[in-house]
PDB file with one MODEL, atoms N, CA, C and O in Angstrom:
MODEL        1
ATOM      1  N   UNK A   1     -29.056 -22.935  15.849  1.00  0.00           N
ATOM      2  CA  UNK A   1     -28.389 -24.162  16.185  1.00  0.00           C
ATOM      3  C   UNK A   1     -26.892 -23.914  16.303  1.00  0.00           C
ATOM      4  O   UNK A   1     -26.234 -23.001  15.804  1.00  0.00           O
ATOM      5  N   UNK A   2     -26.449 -25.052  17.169  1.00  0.00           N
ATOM      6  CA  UNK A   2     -25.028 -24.484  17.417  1.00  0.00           C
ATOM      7  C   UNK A   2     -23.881 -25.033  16.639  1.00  0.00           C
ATOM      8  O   UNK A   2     -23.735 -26.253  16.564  1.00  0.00           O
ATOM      9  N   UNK A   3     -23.141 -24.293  16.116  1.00  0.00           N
ATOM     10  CA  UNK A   3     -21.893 -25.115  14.707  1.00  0.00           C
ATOM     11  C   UNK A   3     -21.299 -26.078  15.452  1.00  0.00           C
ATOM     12  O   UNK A   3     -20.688 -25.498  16.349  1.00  0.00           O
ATOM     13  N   UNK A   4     -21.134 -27.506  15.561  1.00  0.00           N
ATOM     14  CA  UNK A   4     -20.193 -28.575  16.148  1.00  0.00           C
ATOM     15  C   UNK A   4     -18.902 -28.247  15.462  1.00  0.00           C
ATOM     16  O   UNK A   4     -18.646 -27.893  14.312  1.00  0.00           O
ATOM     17  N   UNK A   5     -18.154 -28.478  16.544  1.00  0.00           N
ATOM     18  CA  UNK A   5     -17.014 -28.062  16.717  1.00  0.00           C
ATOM     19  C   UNK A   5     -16.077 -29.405  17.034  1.00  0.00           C
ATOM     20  O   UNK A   5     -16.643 -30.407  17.468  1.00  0.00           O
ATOM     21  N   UNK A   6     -14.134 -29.417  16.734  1.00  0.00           N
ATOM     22  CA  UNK A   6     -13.891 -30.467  16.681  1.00  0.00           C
ATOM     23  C   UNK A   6     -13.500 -30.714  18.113  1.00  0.00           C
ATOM     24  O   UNK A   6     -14.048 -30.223  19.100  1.00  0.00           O
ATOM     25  N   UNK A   7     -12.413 -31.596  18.090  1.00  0.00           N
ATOM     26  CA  UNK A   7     -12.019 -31.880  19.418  1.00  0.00           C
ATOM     27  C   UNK A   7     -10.970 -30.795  20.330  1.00  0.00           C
ATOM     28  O   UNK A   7     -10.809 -30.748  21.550  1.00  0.00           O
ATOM     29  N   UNK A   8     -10.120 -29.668  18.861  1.00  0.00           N
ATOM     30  CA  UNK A   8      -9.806 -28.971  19.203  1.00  0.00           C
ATOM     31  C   UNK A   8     -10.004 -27.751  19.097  1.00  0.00           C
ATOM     32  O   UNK A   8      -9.198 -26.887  18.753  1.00  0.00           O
ATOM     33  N   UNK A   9     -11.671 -27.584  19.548  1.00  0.00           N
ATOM     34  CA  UNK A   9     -12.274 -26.491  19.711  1.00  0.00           C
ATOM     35  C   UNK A   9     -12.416 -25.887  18.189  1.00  0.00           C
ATOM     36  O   UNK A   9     -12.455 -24.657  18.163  1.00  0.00           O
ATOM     37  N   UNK A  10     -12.478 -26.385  17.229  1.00  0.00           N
ATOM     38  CA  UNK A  10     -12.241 -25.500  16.114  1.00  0.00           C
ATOM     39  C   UNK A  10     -13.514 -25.654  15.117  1.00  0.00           C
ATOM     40  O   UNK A  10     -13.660 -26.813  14.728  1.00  0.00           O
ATOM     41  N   UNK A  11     -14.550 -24.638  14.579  1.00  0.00           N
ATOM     42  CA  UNK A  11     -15.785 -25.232  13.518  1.00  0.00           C
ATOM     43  C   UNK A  11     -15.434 -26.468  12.844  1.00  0.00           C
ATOM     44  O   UNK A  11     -14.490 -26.214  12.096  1.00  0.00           O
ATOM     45  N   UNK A  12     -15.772 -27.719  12.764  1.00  0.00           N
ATOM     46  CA  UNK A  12     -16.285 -28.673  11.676  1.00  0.00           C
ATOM     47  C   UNK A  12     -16.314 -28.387  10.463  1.00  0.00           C
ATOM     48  O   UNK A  12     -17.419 -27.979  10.105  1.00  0.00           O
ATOM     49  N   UNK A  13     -15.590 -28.432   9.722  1.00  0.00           N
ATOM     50  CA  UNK A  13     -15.562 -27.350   8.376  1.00  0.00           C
ATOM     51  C   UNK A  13     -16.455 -28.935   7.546  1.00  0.00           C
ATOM     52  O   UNK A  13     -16.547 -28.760   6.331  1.00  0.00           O
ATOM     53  N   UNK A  14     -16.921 -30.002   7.911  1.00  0.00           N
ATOM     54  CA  UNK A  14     -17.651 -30.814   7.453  1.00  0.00           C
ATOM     55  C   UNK A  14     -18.867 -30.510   7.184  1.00  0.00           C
ATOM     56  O   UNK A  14     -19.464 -30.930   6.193  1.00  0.00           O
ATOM     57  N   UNK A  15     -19.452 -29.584   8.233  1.00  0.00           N
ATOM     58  CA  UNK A  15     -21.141 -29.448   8.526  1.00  0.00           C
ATOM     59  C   UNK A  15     -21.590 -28.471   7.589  1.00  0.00           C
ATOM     60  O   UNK A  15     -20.899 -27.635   7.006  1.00  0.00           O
ATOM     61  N   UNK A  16     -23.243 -28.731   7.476  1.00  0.00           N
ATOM     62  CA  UNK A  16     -23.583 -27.963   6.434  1.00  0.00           C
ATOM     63  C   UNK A  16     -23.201 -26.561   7.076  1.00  0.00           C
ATOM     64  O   UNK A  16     -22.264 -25.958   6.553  1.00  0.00           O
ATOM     65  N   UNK A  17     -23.635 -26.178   7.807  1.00  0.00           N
ATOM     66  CA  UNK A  17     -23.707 -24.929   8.977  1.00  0.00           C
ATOM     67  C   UNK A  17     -22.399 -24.188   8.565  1.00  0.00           C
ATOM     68  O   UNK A  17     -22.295 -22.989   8.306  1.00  0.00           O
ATOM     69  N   UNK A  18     -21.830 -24.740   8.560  1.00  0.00           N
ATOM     70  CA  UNK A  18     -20.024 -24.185   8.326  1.00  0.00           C
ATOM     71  C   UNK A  18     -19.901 -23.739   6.773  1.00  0.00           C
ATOM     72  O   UNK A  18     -19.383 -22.709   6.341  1.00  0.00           O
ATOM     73  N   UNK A  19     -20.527 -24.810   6.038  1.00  0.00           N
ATOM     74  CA  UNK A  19     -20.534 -24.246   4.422  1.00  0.00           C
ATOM     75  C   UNK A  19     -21.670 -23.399   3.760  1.00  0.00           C
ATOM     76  O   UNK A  19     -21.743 -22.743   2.721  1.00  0.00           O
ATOM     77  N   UNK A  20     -22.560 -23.696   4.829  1.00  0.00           N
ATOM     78  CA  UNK A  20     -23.791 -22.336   4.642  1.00  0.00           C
ATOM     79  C   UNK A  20     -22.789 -20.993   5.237  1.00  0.00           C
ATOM     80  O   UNK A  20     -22.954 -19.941   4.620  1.00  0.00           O
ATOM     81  N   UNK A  21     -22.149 -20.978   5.961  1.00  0.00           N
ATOM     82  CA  UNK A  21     -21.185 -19.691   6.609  1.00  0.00           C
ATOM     83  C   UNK A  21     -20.566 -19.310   5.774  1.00  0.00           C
ATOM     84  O   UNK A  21     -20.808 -18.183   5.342  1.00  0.00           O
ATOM     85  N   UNK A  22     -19.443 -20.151   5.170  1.00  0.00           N
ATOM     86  CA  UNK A  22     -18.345 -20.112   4.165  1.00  0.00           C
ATOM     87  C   UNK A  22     -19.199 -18.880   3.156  1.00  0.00           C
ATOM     88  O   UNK A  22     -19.105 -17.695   2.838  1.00  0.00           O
ATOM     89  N   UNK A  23     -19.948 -19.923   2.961  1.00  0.00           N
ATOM     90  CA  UNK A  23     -20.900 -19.798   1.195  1.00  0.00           C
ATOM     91  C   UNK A  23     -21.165 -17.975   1.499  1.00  0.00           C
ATOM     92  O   UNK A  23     -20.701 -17.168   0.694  1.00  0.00           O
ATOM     93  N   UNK A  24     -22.071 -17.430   2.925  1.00  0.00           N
ATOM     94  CA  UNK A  24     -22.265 -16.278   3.567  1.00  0.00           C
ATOM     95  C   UNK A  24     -21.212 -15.487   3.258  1.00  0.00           C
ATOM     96  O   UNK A  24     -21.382 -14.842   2.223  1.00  0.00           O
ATOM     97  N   UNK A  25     -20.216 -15.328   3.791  1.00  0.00           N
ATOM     98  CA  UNK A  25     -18.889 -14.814   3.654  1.00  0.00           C
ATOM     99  C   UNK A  25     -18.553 -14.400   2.403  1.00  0.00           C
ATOM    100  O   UNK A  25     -18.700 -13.205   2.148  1.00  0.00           O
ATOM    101  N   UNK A  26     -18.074 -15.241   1.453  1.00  0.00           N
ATOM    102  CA  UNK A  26     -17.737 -15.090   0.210  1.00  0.00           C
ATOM    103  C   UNK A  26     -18.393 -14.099  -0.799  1.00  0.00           C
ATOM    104  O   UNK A  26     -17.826 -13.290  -1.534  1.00  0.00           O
ATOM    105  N   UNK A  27     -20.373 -14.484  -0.591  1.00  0.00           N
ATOM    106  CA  UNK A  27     -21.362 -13.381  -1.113  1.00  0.00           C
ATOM    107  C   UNK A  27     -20.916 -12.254  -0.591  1.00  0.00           C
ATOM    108  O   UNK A  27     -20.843 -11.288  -1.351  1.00  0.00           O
ATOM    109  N   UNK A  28     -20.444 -12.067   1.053  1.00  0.00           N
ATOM    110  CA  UNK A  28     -20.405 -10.498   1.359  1.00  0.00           C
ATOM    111  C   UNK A  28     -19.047  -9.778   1.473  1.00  0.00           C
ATOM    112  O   UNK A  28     -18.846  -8.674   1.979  1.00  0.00           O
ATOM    113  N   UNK A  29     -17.713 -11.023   0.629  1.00  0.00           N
ATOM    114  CA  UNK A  29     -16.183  -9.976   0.573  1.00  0.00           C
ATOM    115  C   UNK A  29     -16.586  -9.940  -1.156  1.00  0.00           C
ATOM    116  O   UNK A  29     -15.852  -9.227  -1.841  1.00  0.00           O
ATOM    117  N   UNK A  30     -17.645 -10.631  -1.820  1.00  0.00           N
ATOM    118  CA  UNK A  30     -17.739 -10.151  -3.329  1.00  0.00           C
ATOM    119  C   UNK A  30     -18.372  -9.085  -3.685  1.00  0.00           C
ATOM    120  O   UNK A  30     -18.085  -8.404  -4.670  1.00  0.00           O
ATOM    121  N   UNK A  31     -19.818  -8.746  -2.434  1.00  0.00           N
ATOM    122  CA  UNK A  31     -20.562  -7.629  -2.591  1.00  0.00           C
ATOM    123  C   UNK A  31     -19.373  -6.244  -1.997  1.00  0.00           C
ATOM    124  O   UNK A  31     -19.311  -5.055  -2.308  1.00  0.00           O
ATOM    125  N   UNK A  32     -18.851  -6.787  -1.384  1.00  0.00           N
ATOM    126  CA  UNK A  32     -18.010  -5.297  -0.669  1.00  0.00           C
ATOM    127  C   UNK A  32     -16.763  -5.269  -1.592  1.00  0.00           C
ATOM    128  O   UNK A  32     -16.198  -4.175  -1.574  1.00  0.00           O
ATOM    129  N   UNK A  33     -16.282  -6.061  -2.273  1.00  0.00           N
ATOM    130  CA  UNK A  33     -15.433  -5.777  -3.328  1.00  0.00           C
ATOM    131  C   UNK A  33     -16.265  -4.905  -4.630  1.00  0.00           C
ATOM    132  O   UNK A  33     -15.566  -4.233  -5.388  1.00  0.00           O
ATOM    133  N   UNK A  34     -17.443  -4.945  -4.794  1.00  0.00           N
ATOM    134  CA  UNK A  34     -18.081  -5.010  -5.859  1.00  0.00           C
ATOM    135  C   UNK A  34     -17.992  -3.142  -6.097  1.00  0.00           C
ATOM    136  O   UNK A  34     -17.618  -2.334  -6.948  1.00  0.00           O
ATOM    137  N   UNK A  35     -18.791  -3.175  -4.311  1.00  0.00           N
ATOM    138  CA  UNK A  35     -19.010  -1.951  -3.893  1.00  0.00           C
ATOM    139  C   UNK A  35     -17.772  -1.067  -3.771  1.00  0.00           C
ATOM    140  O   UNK A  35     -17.833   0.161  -3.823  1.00  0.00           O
ATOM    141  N   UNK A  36     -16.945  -1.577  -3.649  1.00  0.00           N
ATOM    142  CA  UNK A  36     -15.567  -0.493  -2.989  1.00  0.00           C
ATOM    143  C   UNK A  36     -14.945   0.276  -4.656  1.00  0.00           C
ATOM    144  O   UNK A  36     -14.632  -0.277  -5.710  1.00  0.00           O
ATOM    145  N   UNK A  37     -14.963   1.587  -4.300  1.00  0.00           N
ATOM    146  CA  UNK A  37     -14.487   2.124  -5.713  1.00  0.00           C
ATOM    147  C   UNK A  37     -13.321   1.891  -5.620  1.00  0.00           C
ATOM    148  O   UNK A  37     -12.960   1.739  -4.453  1.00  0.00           O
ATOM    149  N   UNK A  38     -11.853   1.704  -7.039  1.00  0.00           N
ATOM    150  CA  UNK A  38     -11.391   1.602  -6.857  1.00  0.00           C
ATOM    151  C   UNK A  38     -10.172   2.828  -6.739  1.00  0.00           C
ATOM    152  O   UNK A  38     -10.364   3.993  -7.085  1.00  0.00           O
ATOM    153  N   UNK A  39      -9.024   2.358  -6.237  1.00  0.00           N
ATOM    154  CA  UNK A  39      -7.898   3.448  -5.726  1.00  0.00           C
ATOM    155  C   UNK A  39      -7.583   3.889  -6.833  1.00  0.00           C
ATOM    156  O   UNK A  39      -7.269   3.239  -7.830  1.00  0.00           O
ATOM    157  N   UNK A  40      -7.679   5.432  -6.660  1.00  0.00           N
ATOM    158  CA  UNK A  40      -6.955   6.256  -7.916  1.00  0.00           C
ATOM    159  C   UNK A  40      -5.113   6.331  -7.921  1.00  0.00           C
ATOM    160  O   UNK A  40      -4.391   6.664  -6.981  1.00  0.00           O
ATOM    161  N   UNK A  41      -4.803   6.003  -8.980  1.00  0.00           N
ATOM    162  CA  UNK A  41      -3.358   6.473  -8.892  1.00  0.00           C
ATOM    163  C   UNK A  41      -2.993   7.553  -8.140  1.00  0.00           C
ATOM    164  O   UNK A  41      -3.535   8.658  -8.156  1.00  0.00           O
ATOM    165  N   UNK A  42      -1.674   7.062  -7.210  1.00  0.00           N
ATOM    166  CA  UNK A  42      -1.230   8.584  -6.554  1.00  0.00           C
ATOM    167  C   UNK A  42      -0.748   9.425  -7.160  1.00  0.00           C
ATOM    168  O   UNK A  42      -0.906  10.592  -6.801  1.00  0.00           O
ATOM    169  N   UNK A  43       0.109   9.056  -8.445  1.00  0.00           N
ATOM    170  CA  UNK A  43       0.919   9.780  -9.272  1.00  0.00           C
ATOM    171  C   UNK A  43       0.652   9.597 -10.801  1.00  0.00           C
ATOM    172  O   UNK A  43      -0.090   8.691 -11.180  1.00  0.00           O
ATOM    173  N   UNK A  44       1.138  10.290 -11.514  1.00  0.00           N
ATOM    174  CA  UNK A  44       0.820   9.700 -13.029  1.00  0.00           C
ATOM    175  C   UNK A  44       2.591   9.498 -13.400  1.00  0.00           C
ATOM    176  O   UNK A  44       3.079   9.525 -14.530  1.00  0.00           O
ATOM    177  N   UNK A  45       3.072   9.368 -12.557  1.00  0.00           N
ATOM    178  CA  UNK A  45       4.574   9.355 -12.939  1.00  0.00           C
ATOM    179  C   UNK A  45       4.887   7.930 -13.353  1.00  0.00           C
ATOM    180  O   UNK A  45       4.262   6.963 -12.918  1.00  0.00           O
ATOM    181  N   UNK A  46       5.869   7.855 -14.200  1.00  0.00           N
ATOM    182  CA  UNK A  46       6.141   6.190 -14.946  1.00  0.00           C
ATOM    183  C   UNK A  46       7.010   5.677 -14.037  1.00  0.00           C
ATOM    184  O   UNK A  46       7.792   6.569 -13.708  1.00  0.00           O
ATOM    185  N   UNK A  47       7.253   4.576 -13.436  1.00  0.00           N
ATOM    186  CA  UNK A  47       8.163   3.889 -12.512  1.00  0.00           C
ATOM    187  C   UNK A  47       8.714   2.766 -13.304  1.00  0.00           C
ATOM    188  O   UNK A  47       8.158   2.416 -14.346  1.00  0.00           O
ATOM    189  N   UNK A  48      10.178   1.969 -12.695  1.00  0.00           N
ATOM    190  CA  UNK A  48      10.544   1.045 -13.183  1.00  0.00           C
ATOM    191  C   UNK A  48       9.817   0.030 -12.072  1.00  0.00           C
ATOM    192  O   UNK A  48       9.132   0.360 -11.104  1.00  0.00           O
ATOM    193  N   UNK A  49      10.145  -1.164 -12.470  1.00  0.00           N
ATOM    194  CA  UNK A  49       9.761  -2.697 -11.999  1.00  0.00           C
ATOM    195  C   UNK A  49       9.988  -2.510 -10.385  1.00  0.00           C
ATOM    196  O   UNK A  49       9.221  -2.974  -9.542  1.00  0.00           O
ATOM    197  N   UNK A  50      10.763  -2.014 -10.197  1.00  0.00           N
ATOM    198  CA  UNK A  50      10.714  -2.170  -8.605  1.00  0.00           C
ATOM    199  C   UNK A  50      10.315  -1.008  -7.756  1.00  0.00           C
ATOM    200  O   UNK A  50      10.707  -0.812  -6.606  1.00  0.00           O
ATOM    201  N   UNK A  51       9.345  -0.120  -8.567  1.00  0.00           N
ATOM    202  CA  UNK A  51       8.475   1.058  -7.955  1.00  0.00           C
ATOM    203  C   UNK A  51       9.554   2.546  -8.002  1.00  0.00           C
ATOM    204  O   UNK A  51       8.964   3.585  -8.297  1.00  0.00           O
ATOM    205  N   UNK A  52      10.468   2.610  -7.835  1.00  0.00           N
ATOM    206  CA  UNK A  52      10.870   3.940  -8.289  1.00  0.00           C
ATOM    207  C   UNK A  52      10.914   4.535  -9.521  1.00  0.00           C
ATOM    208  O   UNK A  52      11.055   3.841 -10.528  1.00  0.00           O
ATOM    209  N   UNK A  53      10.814   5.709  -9.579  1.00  0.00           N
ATOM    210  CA  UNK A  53      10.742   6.885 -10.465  1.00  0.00           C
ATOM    211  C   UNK A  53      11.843   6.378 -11.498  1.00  0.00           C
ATOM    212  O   UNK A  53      12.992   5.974 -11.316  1.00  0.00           O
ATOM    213  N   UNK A  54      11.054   6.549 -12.684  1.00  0.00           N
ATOM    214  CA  UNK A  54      12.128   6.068 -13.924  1.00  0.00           C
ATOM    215  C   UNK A  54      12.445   7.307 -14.611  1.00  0.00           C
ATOM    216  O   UNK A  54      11.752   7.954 -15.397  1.00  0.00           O
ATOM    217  N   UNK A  55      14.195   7.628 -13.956  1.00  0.00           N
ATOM    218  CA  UNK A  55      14.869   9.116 -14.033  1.00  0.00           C
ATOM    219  C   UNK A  55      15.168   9.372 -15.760  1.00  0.00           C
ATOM    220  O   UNK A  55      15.656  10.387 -16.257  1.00  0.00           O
ATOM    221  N   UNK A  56      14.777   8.300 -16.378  1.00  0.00           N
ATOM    222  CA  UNK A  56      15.079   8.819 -18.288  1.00  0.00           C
ATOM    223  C   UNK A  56      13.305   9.751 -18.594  1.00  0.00           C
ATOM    224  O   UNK A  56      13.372  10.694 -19.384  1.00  0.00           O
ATOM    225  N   UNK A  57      12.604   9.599 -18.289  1.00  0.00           N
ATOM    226  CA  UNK A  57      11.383  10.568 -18.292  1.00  0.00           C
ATOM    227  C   UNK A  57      11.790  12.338 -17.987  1.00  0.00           C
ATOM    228  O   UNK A  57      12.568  12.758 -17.131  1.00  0.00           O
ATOM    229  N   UNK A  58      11.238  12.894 -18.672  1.00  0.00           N
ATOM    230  CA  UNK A  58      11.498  14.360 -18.571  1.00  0.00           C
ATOM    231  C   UNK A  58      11.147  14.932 -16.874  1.00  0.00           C
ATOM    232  O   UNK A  58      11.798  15.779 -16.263  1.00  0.00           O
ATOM    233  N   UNK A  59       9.894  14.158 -16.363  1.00  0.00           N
ATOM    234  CA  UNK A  59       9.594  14.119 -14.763  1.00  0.00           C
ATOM    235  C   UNK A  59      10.488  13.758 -13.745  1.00  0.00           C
ATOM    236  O   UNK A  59      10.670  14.205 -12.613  1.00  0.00           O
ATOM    237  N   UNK A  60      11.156  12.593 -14.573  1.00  0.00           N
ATOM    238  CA  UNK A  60      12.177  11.809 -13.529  1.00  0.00           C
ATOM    239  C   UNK A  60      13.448  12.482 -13.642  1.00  0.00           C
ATOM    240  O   UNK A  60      14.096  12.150 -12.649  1.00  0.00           O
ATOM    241  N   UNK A  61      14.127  13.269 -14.369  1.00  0.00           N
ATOM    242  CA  UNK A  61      14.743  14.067 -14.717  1.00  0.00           C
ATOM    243  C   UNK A  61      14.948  15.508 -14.057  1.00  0.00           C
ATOM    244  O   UNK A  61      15.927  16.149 -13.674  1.00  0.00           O
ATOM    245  N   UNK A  62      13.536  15.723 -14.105  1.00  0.00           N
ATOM    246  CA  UNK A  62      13.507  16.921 -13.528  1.00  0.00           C
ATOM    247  C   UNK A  62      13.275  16.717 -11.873  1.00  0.00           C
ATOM    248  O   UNK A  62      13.482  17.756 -11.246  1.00  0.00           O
ATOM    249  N   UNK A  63      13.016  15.955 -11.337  1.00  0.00           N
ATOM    250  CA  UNK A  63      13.314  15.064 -10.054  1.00  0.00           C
ATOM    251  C   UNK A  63      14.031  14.980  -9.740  1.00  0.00           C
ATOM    252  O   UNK A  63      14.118  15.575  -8.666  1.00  0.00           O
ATOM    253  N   UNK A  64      15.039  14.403 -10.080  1.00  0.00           N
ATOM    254  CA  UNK A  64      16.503  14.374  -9.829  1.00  0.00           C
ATOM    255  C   UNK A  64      17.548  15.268  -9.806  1.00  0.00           C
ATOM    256  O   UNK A  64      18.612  15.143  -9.199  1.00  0.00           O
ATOM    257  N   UNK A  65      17.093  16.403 -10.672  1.00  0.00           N
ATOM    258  CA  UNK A  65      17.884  17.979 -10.615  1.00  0.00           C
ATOM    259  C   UNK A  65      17.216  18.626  -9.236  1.00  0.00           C
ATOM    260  O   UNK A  65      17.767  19.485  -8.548  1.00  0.00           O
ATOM    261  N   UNK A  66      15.840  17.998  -8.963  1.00  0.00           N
ATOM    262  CA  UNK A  66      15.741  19.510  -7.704  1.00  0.00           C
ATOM    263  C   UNK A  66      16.019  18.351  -6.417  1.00  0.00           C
ATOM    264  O   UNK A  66      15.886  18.732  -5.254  1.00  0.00           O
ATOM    265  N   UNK A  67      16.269  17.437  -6.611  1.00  0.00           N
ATOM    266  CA  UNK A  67      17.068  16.107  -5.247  1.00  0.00           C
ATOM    267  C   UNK A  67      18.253  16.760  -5.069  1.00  0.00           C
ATOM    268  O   UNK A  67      18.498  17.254  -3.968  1.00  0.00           O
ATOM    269  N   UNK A  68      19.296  16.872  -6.286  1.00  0.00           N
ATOM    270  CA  UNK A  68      20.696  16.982  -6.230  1.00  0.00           C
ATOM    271  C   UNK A  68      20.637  18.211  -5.803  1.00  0.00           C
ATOM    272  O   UNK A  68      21.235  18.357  -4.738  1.00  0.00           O
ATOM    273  N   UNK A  69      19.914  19.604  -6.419  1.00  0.00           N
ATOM    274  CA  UNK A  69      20.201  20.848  -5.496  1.00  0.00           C
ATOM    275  C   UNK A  69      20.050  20.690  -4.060  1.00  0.00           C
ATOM    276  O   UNK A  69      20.812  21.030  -3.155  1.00  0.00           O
ATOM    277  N   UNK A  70      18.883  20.091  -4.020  1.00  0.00           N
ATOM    278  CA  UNK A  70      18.557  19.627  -2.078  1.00  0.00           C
ATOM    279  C   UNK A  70      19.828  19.696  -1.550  1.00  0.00           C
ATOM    280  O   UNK A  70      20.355  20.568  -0.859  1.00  0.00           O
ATOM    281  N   UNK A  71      20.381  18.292  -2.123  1.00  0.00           N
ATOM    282  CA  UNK A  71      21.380  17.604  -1.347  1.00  0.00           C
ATOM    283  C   UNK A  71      22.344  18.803  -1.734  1.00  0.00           C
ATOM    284  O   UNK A  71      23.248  18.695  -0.905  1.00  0.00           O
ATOM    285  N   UNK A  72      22.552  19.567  -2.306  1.00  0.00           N
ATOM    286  CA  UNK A  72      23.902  20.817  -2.666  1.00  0.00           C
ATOM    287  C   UNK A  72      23.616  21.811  -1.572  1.00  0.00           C
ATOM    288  O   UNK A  72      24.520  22.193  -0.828  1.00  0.00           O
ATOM    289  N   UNK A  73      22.345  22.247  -1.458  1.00  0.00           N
ATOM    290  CA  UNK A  73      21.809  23.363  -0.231  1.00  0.00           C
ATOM    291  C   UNK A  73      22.090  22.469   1.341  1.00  0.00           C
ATOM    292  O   UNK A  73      22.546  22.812   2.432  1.00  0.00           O
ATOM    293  N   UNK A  74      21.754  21.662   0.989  1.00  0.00           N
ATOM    294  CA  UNK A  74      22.287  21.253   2.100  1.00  0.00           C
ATOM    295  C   UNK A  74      23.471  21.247   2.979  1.00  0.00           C
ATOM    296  O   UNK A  74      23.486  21.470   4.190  1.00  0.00           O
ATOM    297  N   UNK A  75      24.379  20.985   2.271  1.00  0.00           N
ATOM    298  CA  UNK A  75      25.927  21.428   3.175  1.00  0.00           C
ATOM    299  C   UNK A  75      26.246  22.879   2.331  1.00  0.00           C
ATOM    300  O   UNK A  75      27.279  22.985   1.669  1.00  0.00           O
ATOM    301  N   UNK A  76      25.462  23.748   2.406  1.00  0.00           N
ATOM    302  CA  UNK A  76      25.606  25.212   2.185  1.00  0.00           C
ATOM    303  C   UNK A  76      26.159  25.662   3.462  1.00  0.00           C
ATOM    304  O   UNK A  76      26.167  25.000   4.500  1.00  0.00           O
ATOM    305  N   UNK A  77      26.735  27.139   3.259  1.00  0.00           N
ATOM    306  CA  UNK A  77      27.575  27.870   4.317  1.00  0.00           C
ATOM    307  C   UNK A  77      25.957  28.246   5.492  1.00  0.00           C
ATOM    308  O   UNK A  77      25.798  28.070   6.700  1.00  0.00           O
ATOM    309  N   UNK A  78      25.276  28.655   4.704  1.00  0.00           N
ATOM    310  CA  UNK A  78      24.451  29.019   5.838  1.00  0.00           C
ATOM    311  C   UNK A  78      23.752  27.926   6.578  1.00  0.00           C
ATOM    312  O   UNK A  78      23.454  28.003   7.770  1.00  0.00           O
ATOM    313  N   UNK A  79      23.545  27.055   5.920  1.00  0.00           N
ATOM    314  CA  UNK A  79      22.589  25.649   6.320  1.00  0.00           C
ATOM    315  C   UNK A  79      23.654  25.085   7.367  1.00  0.00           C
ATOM    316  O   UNK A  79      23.194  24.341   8.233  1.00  0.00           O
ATOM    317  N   UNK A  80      24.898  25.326   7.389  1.00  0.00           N
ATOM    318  CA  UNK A  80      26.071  24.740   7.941  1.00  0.00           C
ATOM    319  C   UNK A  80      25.621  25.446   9.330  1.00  0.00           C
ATOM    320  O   UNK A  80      25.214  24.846  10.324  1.00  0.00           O
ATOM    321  N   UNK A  81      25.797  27.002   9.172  1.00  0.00           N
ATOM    322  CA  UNK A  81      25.434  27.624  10.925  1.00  0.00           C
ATOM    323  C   UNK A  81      24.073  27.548  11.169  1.00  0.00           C
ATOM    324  O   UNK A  81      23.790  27.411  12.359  1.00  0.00           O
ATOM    325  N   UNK A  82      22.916  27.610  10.194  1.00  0.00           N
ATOM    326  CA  UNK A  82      21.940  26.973  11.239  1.00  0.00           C
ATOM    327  C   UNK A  82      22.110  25.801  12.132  1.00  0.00           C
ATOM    328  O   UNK A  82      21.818  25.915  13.323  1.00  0.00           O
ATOM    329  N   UNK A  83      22.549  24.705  11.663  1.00  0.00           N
ATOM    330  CA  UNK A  83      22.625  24.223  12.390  1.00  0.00           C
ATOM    331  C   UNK A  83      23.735  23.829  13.666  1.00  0.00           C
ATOM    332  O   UNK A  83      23.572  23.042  14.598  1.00  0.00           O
ATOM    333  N   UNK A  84      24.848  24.641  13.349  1.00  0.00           N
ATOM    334  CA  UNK A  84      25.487  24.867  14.330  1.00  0.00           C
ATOM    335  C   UNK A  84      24.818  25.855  15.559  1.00  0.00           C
ATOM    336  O   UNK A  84      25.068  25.758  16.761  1.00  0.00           O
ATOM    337  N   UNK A  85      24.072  26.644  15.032  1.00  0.00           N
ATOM    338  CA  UNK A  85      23.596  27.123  16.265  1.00  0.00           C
ATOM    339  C   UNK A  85      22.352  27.174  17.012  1.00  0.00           C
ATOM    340  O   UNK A  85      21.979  27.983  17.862  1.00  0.00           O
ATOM    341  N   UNK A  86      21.581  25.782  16.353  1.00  0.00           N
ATOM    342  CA  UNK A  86      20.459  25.263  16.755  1.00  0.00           C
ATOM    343  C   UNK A  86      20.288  25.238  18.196  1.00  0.00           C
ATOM    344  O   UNK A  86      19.262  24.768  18.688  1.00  0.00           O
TER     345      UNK A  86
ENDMDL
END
């Protein structure tokens, strides 16, 4: 049978048809929630409130020493003519 629909084309969310659907739906985002394993942590690292790395941890610490060499190698003499002569 066909779901009545309103005037602006849209399901009748009145009809049984529509809440037999609803009702459908709900059983199958609870069974596929049920089913879905859940996401493993990407990291075991401790973060503050707004998702970055919380640098007082011995991890976050040691994070931040091999960032700052980065950023030190970076304007190195040689890193300087690679890319001058890219």
């Amino acid at each position: 049978m066909a779901v009545k629909t309103t005037a602006a084309g849209k399901m009748d969310k009145r009809t049984k048809e529509y809440k037999e659907l609803k009702e459908r739906l709900a059983k199958a985002r609870a069974a596929k929630a049920k089913s879905a394993k859940p996401a493993a942590p990407q990291s075991k690292l401790k973060r503050t409130a707004s998702g970055k790395v919380d640098k007082r941890t011995k991890e976050g610490k040691e994070i931040a020493a091999r960032m700052a060499k980065a950023r030190k190698a970076k304007n190195s003499l040689a890193n300087r003519l690679k890319r001058l002569f890219r």
